[in-house]
C-alpha positions in Angstrom: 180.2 106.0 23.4 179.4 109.6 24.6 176.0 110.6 25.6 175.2 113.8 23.7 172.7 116.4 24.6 171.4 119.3 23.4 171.0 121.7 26.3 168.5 124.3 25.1 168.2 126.3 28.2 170.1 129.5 29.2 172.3 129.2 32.0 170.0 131.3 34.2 166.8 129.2 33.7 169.1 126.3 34.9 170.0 127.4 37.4 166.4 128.0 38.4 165.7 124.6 37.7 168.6 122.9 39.3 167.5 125.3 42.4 163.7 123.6 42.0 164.9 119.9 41.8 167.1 120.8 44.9 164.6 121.9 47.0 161.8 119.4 46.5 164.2 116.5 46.4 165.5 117.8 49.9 161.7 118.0 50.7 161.1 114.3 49.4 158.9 114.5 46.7 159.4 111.8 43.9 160.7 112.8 40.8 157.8 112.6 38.9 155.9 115.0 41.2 158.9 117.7 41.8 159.4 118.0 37.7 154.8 119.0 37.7 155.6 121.3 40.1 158.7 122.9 38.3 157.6 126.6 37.2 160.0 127.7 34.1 158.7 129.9 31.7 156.5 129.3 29.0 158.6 128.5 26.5 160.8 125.8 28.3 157.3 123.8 29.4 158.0 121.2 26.5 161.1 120.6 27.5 159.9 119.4 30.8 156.9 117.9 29.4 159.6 115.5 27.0 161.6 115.1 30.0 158.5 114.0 32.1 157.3 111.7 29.1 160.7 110.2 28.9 160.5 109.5 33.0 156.6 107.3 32.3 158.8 105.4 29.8 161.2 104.2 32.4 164.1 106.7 32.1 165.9 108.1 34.7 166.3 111.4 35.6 169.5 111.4 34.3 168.6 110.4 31.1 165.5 112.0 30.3 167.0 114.9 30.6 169.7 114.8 28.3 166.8 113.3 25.8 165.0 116.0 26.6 167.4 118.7 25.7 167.7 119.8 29.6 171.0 118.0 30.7 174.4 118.6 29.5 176.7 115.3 29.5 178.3 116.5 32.3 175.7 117.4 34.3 173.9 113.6 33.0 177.0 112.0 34.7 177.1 114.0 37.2 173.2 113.6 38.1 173.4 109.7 37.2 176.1 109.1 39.7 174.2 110.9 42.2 171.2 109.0 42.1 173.2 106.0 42.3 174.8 106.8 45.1 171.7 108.1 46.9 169.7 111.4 46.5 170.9 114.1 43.9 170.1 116.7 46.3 173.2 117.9 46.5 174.7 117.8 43.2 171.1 119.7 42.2 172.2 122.4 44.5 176.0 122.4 43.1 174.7 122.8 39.3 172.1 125.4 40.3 174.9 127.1 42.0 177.5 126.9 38.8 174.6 127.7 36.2 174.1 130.9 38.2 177.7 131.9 38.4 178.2 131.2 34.6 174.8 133.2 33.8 176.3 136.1 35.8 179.5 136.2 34.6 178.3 136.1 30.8 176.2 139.0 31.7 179.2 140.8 32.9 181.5 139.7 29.6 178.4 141.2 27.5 178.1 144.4 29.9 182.2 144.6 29.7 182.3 144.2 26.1 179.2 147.1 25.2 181.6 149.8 25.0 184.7 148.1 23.0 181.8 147.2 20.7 180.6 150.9 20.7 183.7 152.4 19.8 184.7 149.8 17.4 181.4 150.6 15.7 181.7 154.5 15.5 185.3 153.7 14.6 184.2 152.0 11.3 181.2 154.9 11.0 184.2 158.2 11.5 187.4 157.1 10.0 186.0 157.4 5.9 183.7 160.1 6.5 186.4 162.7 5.9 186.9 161.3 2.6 183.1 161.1 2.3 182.6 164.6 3.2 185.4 165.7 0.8 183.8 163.8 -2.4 186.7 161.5 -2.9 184.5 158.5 -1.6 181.5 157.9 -2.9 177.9 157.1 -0.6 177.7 153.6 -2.0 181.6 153.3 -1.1 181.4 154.3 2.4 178.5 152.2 3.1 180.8 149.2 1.6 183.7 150.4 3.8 181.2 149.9 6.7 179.6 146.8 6.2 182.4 144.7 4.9 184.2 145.4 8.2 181.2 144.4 9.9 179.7 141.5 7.7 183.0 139.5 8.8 183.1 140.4 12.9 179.5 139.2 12.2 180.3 135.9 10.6 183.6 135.4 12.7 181.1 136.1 15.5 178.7 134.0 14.9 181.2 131.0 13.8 182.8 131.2 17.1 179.3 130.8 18.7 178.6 127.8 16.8 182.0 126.2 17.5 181.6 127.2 21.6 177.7 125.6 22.1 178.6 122.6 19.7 181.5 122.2 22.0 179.0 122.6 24.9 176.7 120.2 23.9 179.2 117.7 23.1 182.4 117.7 25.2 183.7 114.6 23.9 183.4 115.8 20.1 185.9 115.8 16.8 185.8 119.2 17.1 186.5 119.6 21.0 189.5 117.1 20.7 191.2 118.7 17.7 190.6 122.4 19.5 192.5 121.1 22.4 195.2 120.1 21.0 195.6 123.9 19.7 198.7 125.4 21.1 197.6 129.0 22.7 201.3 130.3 22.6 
């Protein structure tokens, strides 16, 4: 059976905290110690205090992390084998390393995609206004014209989201399977 997670943080506070772990396991502190002395922001705190409360109870590292929302399954394996094999130092630094490049390359899909969206947006506002402007559509029939168009990019959006974290939290689900099996071409 799989283990499943739900990572809750963005790629760049991972990052952040794969960096942390790195560095205080390369300076020796015990776990328990390195995750009191993790500074995330605010708003991740209870995920750290879960995974700390999960480590009291007995849990590894591993594991309280993907209990507490933190870990991936990847990164649980990945982590898990570590510590048996010695000190996850290095595999702290490796995630830390591919959070951060994944953070900054879905910053530059986002920055790459502001204009496409821009002129897909003043494409839907322009091409009925002539008709608008020359009484043959009405207000009420424009503003359907626009938000029809946009109502399903939204939901298609928004599906496609859905579908790409549950795949994320889960590599090893239904849904994963059957999408690789998709023929691209």
């Amino acid at each position: 059976m799989a283990m499943q997670s739900k990572p809750t943080l963005p790629w760049q506070v991972r990052a952040e905290l794969f960096s942390q772990l790195a560095t205080l396991e390369r300076a020796g502190l015990p776990t328990d110690h390195a995750l009191a002395s993790i500074n995330l922001p605010q708003r991740y705190q209870t995920n750290l205090a879960a995974m700390r409360k999960a480590l009291t109870r007995g849990k590894t590292i591993a594991q309280a992390g993907a209990q507490a929302g933190i870990f991936n399954s990847l990164e649980t394996a990945l982590i898990a084998a570590a510590c048996q094999a010695g000190s996850p130092a290095a595999i702290y630094a490796r995630l830390a390393e591919q959070a951060a490049l994944h953070a900054r390359l879905a910053k530059q899909i986002r920055a790459k995609l502001a204009l496409p969206a821009l002129m897909l947006l003043l494409g839907l506002l322009i091409n009925p206004l002539p008709a608008l402007i020359m009484g043959t559509l009405s207000a009420g029939g424009y503003l359907l014209g626009i938000m029809m168009p946009l109502a399903a990019i939204t939901s298609m959006y928004l599906l496609g989201n859905l579908i790409f974290k549950s795949i994320e939290k889960d590599t090893s689900s239904a849904m994963a399977r059957a999408l690789l099996q998709v023929p691209l071409f």
